[in-house]
C-alpha positions in Angstrom: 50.5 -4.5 75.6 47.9 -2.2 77.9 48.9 1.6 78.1 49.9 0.6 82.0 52.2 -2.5 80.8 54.0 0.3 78.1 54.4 2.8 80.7 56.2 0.5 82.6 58.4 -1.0 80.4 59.3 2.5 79.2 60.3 3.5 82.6 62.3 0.1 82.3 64.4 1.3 79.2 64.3 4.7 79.5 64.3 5.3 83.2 63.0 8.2 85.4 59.2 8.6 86.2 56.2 8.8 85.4 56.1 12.6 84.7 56.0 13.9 81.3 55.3 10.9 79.5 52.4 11.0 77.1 50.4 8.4 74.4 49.8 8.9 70.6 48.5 6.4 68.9 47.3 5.3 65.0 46.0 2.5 63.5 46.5 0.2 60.6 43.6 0.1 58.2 41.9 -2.7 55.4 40.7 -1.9 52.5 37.0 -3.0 51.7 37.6 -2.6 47.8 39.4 -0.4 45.6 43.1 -1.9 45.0 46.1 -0.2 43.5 44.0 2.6 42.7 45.2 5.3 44.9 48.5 6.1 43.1 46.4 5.9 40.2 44.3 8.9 41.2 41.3 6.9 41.6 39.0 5.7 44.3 39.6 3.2 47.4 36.8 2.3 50.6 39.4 1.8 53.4 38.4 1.7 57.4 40.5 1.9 60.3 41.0 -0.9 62.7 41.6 -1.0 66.0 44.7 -2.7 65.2 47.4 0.2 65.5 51.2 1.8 66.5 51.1 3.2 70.3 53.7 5.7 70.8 55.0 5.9 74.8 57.2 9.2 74.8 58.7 11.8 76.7 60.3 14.9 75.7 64.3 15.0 76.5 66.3 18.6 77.1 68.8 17.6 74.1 68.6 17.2 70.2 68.5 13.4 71.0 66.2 10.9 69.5 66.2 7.9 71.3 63.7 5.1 69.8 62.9 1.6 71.0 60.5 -1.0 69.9 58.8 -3.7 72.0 59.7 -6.7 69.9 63.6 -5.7 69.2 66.5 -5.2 71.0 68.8 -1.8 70.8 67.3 1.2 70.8 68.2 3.6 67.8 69.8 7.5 68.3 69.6 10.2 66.1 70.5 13.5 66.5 67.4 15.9 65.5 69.7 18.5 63.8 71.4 15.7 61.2 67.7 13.8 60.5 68.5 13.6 57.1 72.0 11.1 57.7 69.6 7.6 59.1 68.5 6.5 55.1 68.5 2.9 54.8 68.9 2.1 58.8 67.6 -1.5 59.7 65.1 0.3 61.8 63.9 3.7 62.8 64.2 5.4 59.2 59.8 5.5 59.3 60.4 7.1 62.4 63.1 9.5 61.5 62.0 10.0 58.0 58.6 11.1 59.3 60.6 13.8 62.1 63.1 14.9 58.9 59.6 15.6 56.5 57.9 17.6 59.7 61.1 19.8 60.4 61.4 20.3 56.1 57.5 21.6 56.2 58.4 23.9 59.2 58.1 21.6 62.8 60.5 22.2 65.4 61.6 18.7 65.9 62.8 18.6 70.0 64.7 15.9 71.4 62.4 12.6 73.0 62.4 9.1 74.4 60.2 6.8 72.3 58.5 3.2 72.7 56.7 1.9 70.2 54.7 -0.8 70.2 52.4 -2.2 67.1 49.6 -4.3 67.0 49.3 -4.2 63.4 50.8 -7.5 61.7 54.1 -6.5 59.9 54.1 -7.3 56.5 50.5 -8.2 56.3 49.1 -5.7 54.1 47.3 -3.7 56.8 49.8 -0.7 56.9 51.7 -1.0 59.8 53.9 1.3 58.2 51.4 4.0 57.8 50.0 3.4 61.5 54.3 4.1 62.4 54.4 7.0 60.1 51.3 8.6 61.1 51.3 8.5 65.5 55.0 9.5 64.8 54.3 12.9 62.6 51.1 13.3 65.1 53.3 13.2 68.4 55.8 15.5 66.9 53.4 18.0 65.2 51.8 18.3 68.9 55.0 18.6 70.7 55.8 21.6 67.5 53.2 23.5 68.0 53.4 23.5 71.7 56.8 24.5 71.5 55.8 27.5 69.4 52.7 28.2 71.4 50.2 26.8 68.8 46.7 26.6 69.7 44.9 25.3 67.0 44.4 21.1 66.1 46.4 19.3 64.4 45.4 18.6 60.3 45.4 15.2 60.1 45.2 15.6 56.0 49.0 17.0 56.6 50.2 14.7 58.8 48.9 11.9 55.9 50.6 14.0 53.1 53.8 14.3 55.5 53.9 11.0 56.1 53.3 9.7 52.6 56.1 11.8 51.7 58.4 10.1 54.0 57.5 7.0 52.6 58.2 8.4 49.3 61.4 10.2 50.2 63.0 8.5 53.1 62.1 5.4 52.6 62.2 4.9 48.9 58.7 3.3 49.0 56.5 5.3 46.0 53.4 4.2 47.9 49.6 6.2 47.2 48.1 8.6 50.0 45.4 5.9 51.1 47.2 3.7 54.2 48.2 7.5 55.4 44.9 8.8 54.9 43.1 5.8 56.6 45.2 6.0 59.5 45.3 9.9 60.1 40.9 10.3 59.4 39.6 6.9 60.2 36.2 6.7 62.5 35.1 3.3 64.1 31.7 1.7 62.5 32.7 3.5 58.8 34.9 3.4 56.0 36.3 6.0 54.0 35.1 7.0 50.4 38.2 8.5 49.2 39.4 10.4 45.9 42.9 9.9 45.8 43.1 12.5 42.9 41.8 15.2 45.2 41.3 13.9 48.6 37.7 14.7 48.8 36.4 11.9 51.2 33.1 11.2 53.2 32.8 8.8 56.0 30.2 5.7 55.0 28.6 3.6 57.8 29.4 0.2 57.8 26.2 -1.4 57.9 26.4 -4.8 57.6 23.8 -6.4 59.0 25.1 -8.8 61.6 28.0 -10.1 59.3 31.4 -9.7 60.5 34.8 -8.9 58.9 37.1 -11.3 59.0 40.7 -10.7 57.7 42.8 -13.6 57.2 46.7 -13.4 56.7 48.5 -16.0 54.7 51.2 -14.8 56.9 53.6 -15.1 53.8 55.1 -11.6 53.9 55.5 -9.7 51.1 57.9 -6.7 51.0 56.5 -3.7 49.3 59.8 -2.1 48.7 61.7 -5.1 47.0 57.7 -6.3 45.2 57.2 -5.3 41.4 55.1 -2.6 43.4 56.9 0.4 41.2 56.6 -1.8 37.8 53.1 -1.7 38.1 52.9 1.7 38.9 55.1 2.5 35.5 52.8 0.0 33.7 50.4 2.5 34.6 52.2 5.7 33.8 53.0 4.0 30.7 49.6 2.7 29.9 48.0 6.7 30.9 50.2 8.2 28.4 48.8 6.6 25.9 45.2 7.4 26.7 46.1 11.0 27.0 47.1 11.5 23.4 43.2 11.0 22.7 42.0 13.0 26.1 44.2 16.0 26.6 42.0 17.0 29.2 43.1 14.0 31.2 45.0 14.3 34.4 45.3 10.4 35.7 43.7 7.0 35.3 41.3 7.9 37.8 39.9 10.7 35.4 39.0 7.7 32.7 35.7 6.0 32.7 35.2 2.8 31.6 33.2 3.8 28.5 36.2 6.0 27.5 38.6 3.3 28.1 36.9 0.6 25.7 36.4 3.2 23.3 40.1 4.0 23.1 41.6 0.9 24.8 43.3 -0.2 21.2 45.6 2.6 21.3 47.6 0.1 23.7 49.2 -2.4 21.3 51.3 -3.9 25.0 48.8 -6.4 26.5 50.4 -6.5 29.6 50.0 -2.2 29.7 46.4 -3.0 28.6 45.4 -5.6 31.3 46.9 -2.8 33.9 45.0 -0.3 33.1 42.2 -2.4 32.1 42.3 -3.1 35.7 42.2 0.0 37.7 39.9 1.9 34.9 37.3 -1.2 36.2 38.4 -1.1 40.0 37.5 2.4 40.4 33.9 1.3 38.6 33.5 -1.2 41.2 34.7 1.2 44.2 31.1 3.4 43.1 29.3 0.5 42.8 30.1 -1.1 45.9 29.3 2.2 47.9 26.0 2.6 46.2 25.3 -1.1 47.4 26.4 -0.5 50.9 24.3 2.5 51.5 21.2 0.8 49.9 21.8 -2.0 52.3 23.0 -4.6 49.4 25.4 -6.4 51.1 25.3 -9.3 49.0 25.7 -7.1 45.8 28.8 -5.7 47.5 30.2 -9.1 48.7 30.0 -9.7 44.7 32.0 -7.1 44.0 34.8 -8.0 46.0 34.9 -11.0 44.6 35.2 -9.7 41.1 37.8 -7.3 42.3 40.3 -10.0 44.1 39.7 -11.5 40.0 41.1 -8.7 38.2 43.7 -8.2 40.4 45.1 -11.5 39.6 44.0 -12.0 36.2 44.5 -8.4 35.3 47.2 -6.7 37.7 49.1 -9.9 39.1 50.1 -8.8 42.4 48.3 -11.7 43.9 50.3 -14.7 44.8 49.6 -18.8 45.4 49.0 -17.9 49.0 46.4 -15.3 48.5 44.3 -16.8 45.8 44.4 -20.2 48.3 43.0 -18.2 51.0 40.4 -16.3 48.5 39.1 -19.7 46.9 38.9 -21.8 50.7 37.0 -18.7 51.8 34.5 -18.7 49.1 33.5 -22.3 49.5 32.0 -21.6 52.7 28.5 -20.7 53.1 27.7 -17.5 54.5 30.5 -15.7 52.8 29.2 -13.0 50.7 33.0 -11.7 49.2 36.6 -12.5 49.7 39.5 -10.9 48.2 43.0 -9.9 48.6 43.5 -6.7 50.6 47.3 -4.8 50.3 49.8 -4.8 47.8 49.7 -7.9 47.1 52.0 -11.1 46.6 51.6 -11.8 50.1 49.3 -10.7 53.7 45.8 -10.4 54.4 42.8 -10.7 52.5 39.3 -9.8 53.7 35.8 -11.9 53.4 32.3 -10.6 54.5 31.2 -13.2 56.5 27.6 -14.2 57.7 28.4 -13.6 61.6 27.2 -17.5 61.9 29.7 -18.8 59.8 32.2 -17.4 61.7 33.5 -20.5 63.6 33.3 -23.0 60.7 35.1 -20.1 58.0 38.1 -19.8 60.9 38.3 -23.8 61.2 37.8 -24.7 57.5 39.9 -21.9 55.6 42.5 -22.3 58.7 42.7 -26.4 58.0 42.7 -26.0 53.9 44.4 -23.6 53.5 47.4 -24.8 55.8 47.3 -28.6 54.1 47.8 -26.9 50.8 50.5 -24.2 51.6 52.0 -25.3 54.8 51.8 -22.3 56.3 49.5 -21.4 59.5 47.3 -19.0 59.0 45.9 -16.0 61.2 42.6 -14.6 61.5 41.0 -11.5 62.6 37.6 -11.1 63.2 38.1 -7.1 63.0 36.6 -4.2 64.5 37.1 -0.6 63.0 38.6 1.8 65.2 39.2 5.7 65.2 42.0 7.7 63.1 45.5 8.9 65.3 44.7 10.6 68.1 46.8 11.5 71.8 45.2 9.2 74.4 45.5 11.0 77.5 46.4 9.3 80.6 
């Protein structure tokens, strides 16, 4: 919906006027290359899209939280000074998970009206969880430090950590920092070059020379909490552990080159442990590669890359599914793609190709028609834009 269309039907649920009500808004991001790194403490190329969670609020006189989303019925209460009792709810606990973590780090959480509306695909991969987590702790921090008197802007690096940590905490999901981090710092026409070990980062144009993004979702959902998301991330742990007893000095995955790995990879008598590691010690490789390409105007070197990525994440990590590698091979039978690959978790949602920007009709109508004979399923496609991090649109 427009701004205009939400304002209205939040009058509709919510009643009253038009005073007092204010916009926050984040998006949901893709990421370019760089998979199931971040938790890792390695490197991932994310940008924001335009694609995002817009928050229509207004502040109420009690210690009410009222929240309601476009697409469902009911709204969902909770009562600001018991934040911690809404675990587990069908849904709001993002939402109130996001407000418990702000009031924890010191926020004064005060009472509001919310409509939410999202634009991101849910379940695609794209982090429409994040882009929820992220306007949410933005809206409230504002409304804190306005409260309180606060002058100063609000650090988007802590609303990413807060977020994350309601993720973590409230909703049981052990995710990394990037969908948070994406969200809170995107900038339209770049991507972010992130260290998930330390969060140094620098913004990268996107220059791609007249070829387009295209994401396409296999709109087979995949749900993150119930995936073997947190078996591969104790593969990992398992698999670092290992590498440690011959480099003390180590403090993650991330920290391991690949010249280190091979030279101590046969500490790791598991195979399965092996090909995990084996695959995020090469991912981050490919994350500095693909950068270098990109800023020396190599597209076709980095299209390359992302090909070999979506490979080891199914030969290697296995979080890729029938679905995606369907929509991965269709993709790369057309000419003018230059990469394709899964984007997300995994087993299940989007992936992303690099498309020559005259392709762009024939990729849609080709992958769309194969890819729908051979799973049955009718695909979506995106032909993307990035967008800015979470900001307040004012009105």
């Amino acid at each position: 919906m427009e701004i205009r269309e939400l304002i209205n039907e939040f009058i509709s649920v919510f009643g009253g006027s038009e005073e007092g009500i204010r916009v926050f808004a984040s998006p949901g991001r893709v990421n370019l290359i760089g998979e199931h790194t971040d938790y890792n403490g390695g490197y991932v190329f994310p940008a924001a899209l335009k694609m995002k969670t817009t928050i229509v609020m207004r502040k109420r006189d009690d210690n009410l939280l009222r929240l309601k989303a476009t697409d469902l019925s009911g709204i969902v209460e909770a009562d600001i000074n018991n934040l911690g009792a809404y675990k587990g709810i069908d849904w709001g606990d993002y939402q109130i998970g996001v407000a418990y973590m702000l009031s924890q780090a010191g926020y004064d959480i005060v009472g509001a009206d919310m409509l939410y509306d999202d634009t991101v695909p849910h379940g695609g991969g794209l982090s429409s969880s994040a882009a929820i987590e992220v306007s949410t702790a933005l809206c409230f921090a504002t409304l804190s430090n306005e409260k309180n008197g606060i002058k100063k802007d609000i650090d988007m690096i802590e609303m990413a950590k807060l977020a994350q940590k309601a993720e973590h905490e409230y909703a049981g999901v052990n995710c990394g920092i990037m969908d948070q981090f994406a969200s809170a710092m995107g900038r339209a026409n770049h991507a972010i070059f992130l260290n998930c070990k330390n969060l140094d980062y620098k913004l990268v144009p996107l220059r791609l020379g007249g070829k387009k993004i295209i994401i396409s979702n296999t709109n087979k959902k995949h749900a993150l909490g119930a995936s073997k998301y947190n078996e591969r991330r104790s593969e990992c742990e398992k698999g670092f552990e290992i590498l440690k007893s011959a480099m003390p000095e180590k403090t993650c995955l991330g920290d391991i080159t690949e010249e280190e790995f091979e030279k101590y990879a046969h500490l790791i008598d598991d195979e399965t442990v092996l090909r995990r590691v084996r695959h995020v010690i090469s991912e981050d490789a490919r994350v500095l590669k693909a950068i270098d390409a990109l800023e020396n105007g190599d597209i076709k070197t980095f299209g390359n890359l992302m090909n070999l990525s979506h490979n080891s994440l199914r030969d290697d990590y296995e979080v890729t599914c029938f679905e995606l590698d369907t929509m991965v091979n269709e993709a790369r039978k057309i000419d003018g793609v230059l990469g394709s690959r899964m984007t997300g978790a995994g087993f299940g949602g989007c992936t992303v190709s690099i498309v020559e920007e005259g392709s762009v009709d024939e990729f849609v109508a080709n992958v769309g028609k194969n890819y729908e004979e051979k799973t049955g399923i009718k695909p979506s496609f995106y032909v993307t834009e990035t967008g800015d991090g979470g900001k307040e649109i004012i009105l």
